[in-house]
N, C-alpha and C positions, 0 to 999 in steps of 0.2 A: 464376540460374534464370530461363528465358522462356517463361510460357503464357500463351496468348491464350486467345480467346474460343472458339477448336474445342477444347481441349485439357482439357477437364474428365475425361476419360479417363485423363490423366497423372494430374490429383489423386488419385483413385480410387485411384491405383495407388498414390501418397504414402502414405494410408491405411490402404492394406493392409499393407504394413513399418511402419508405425507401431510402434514401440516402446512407447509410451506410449497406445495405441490402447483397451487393459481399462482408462484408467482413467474413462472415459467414462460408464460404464456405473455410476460411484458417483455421479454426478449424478441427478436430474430434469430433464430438457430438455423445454420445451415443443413440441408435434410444430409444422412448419412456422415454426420461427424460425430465422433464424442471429444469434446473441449474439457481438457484436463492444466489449461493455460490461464486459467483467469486468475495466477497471481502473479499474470507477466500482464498481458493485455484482458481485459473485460468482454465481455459481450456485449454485442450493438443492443439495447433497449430500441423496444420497438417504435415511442413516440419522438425518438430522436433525430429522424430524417424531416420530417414534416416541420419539426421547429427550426431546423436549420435553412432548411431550403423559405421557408417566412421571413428568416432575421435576414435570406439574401435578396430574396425578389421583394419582398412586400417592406420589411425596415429600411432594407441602405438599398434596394433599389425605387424605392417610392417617396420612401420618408426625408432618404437620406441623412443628413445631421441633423434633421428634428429629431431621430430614432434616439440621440443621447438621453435628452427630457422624455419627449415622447412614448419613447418604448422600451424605457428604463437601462439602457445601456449603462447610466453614468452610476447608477445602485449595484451591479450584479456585483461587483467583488465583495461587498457588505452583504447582499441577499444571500447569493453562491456561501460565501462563509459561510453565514448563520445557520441555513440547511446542513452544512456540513460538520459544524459543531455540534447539531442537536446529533449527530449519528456517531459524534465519541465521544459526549456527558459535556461539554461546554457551554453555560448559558450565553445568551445573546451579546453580540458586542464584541466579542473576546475570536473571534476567527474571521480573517481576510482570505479572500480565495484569488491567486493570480501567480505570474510568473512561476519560475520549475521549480521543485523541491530543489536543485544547489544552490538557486537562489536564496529561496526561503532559511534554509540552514543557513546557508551565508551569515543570512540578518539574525536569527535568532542564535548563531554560536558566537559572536559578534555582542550581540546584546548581552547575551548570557556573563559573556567573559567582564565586561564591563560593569556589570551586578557588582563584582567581588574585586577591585582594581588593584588590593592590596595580596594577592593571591596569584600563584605565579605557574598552574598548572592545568592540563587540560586533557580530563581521561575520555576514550573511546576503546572501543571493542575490538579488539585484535583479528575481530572475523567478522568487522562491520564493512555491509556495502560499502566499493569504493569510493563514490562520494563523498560517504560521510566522511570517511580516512583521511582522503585528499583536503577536505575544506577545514575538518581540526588543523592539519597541517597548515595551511596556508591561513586562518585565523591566528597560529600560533607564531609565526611568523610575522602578521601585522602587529601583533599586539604586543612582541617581548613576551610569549609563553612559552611551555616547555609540553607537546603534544605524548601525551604517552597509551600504547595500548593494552589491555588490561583484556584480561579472561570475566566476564559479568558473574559468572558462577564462581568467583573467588576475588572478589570486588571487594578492595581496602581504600576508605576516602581518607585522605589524612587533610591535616591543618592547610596545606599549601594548594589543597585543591579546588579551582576557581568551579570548572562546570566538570560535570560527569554526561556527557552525551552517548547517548546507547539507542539501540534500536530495539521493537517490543519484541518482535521474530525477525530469528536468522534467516538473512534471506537466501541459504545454502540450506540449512538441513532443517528451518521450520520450525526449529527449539523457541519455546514462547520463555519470555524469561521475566522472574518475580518484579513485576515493576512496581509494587507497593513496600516492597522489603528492599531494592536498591533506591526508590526515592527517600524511604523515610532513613535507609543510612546516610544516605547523600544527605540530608536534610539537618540532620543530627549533626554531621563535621561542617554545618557549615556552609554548603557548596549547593551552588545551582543546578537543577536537572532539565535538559531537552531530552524529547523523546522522538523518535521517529517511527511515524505511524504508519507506513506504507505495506507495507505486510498484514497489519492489523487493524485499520478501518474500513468498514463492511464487512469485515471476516468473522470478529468479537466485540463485544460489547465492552466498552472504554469510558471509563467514568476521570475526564483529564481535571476536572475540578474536583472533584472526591477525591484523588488522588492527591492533590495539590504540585500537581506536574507546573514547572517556572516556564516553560515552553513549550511547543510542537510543533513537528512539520509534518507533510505528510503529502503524498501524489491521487491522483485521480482517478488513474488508468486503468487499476487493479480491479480492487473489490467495490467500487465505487464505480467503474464503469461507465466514464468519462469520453474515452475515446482515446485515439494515438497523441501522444501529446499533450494531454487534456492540463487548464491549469493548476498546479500544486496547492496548499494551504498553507497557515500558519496561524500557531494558538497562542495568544498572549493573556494569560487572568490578566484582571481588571488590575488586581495591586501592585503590578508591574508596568501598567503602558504606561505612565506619567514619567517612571524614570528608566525606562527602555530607548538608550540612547543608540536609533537604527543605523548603521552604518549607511544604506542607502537610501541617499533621502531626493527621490525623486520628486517633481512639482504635482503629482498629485497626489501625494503626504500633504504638502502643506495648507495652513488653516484656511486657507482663501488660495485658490487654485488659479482662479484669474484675474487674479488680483496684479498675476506677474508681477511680483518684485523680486526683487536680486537677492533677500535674502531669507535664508530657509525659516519658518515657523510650523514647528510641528502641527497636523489638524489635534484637534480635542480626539483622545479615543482612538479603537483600532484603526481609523480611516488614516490614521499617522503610519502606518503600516503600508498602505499604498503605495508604488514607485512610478511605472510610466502609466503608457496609456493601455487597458487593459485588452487581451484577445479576446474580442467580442465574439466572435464565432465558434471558438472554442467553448466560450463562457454560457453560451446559450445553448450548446451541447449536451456540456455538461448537467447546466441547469433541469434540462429536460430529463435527463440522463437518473437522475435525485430521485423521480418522481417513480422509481421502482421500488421504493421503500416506502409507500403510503401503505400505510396499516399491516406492514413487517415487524414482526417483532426480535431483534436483536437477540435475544436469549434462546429461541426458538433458532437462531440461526446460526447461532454457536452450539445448541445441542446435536444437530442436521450435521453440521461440521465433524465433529466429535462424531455420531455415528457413519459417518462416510471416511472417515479416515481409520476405524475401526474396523471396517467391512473391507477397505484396502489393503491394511498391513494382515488381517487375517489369510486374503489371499495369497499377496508376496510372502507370508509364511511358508506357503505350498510352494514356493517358487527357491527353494534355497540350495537346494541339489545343483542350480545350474550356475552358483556365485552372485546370486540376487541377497541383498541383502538390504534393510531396514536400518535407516542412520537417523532418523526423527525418532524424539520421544515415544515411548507409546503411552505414558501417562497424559489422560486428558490435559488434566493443568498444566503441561509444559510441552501441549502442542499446538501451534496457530492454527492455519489452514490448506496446508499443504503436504505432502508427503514424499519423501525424499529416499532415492532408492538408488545404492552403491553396485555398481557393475563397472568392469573395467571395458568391456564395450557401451559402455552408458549411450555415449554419441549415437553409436550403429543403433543400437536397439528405439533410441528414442525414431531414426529415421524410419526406422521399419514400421513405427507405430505409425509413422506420419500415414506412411503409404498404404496404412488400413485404415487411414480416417477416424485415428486415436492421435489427438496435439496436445503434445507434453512440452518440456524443454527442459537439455541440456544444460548441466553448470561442470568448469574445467574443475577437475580431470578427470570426473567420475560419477558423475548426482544426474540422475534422472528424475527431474520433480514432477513432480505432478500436483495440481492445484487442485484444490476442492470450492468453490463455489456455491453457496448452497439454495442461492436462488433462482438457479437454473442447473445444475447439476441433479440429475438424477441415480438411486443406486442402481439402477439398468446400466448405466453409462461407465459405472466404475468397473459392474460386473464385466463388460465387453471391454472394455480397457483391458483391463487384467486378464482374460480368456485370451485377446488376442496376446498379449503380452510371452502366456503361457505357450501357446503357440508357436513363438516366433524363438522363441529357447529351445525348445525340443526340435525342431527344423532345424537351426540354425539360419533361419531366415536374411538375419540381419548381419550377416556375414558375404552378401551377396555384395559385388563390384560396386555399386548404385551407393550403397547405403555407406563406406567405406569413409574413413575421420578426414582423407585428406582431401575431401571434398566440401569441408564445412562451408558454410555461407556465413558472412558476417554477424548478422544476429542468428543466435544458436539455443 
């Protein structure tokens, strides 16, 4: 696909076949923005103020602690899961929603490692979110392992290797990476695989039981659309929780919660996954949050994906005379849902787009991503993205005092 800068007419026309065009319209969009951020932060769904503002006046301001029974508070990490495993291929039972993804890793690199006791190594991605980095580290640390980082595009599991934890897309340049060919070699020597989903739930379609993935984790925030904060997940198949020995074994894992007694019993089932007392407000957030996926089709929205990231980099094509340049794939099958574009004023330029009411975000020292969305992302939105973009290169716009790096604000 090739549109230029007269061709905002073709987008329009993208739009209007839009398949996935009503579902827009479950958001809140601010008027005069194009939101190019939704694989940083999500969009507010539109039914998510009204559930919250219920679960404060009318549950904990009325009900109060009957709202645990009453108004299911004491279900939502089992319910929340279960909505959230139907949306990366995991039958019922097998996903827990709560606490933050370095939690959750926490638990599942932890468990993972303990799968294989007689095996003394622990591969992650040499360009994996730091998170993940930092908690291989520091599992590898509690456990007597030896943490090492590995290129996934030239992934060798040998005999000594306990878990291979990797993530589906780079969360720098958006490269989606073969997770059915690094499981089954992972699986082949031996060795356990967690996956991290945060880049790739709600983005693609994820089949974690077809794949025979030994864990997941995965955040809210993104393409899922939870909110700031919102609580992480974690996927344990069935033929693992029995002997999924959690490292955090909070009182409401255990078989009988109020039973209070001093000594831990894990519950039956993912509910053993559970640690404290869960963010109700968050959880009901999110919950509502879910309900933008009723009669979405997954496939449909990774096609959307795939042609909006198509219709992007065909632009920044036209953009290369000014040091723009294309660091994501451009083959479908090895790109999530974002689009990642090398400039050595990345920083400036992404500020410049701020102040046209284009929200990207900046990665050090050079990636100006830009997120594709596709269930409210429209290609009008990418076209005026990219025009102003165009714009702001041939001015030199973002070269102005304002927009200048050594005024970065903390989150960037």
């Amino acid at each position: 696909m090739t549109l230029g800068p007269e061709d905002r007419p073709a987008a329009e026309a993208l739009d209007a076949s839009d398949p996935l065009a009503f579902a827009r319209a479950r958001f809140s969009m601010p008027e005069g923005v194009v939101y190019l951020d939704g694989n940083s932060l999500g969009a507010l769904p539109s039914g998510v103020p009204a559930a919250v503002l219920d679960a404060v006046h009318r549950q904990w301001g009325q009900d109060l602690i009957g709202s645990w029974n009453g108004n299911g508070w004491w279900t939502l990490p089992e319910r929340v899961g279960d909505r959230i495993g139907a949306l990366v291929g995991a039958a019922p039972g097998q996903t827990i929603c709560g606490d933050s993804t370095s939690v959750q890793l926490f638990q599942a690199l932890t468990a993972a490692a303990r799968l294989r006791p007689d095996r003394r190594v622990l591969l992650t991605d040499t360009a994996n979110f730091p998170t993940d980095q930092y908690l291989a580290d520091a599992v590898a640390r509690l456990l007597g392992l030896e943490a090492r980082r590995v290129d996934p595009a030239a992934l060798e599991v040998g005999p000594d290797v306990a878990v291979v934890a990797l993530s589906v897309v780079d969360y720098r340049t958006g490269e989606l990476w073969d997770v059915e060919e690094i499981t089954r070699q992972a699986h082949a020597a031996g060795a356990v695989v967690v996956w991290d989903l945060c880049h790739a739930a709600g983005a693609l379609p994820m089949d974690l039981d077809g794949l025979g993935a030994d864990a997941a984790v995965g955040c809210t925030y993104k393409y899922l659309n939870g909110g700031p904060g919102s609580p992480a997940w974690l996927y344990l198949p069935h033929r693992h929780q029995a002997a999924a020995d959690l490292p955090l074994t909070g009182w409401m894992g255990r078989a009988d919660p109020f039973g209070l007694a001093g000594a831990y019993e894990p519950a039956e089932g993912m509910a053993r996954a559970r640690i404290g007392t869960p963010p109700v407000l968050s959880m009901v957030a999110l919950e509502a949050a879910l309900d933008v996926w009723e009669g979405v089709d997954l496939a449909a929205v990774r096609a959307k994906s795939l042609a909006l990231g198509d219709f992007l980099i065909s632009m920044a094509d036209g953009l290369r005379q000014h040091g723009l340049t294309v660091v994501t794939p451009r083959e479908g099958a090895r790109r999530g849902s974002q689009v990642s574009l090398r400039h050595e004023k990345a920083y400036e330029l992404g500020q410049a787009l701020i102040a046209r009411g284009v929200v990207g975000d900046f990665r050090a020292p050079d990636l100006l991503r830009l997120g594709l969305a596709p269930l409210y992302l429209r290609y009008v939105d990418v076209w005026d993205a990219m025009h102003a973009l165009s714009e702001i290169l041939a001015s030199n716009e973002h070269e102005a005092p304002q927009h200048r790096r050594d005024q970065t604000a903390v989150v960037t």
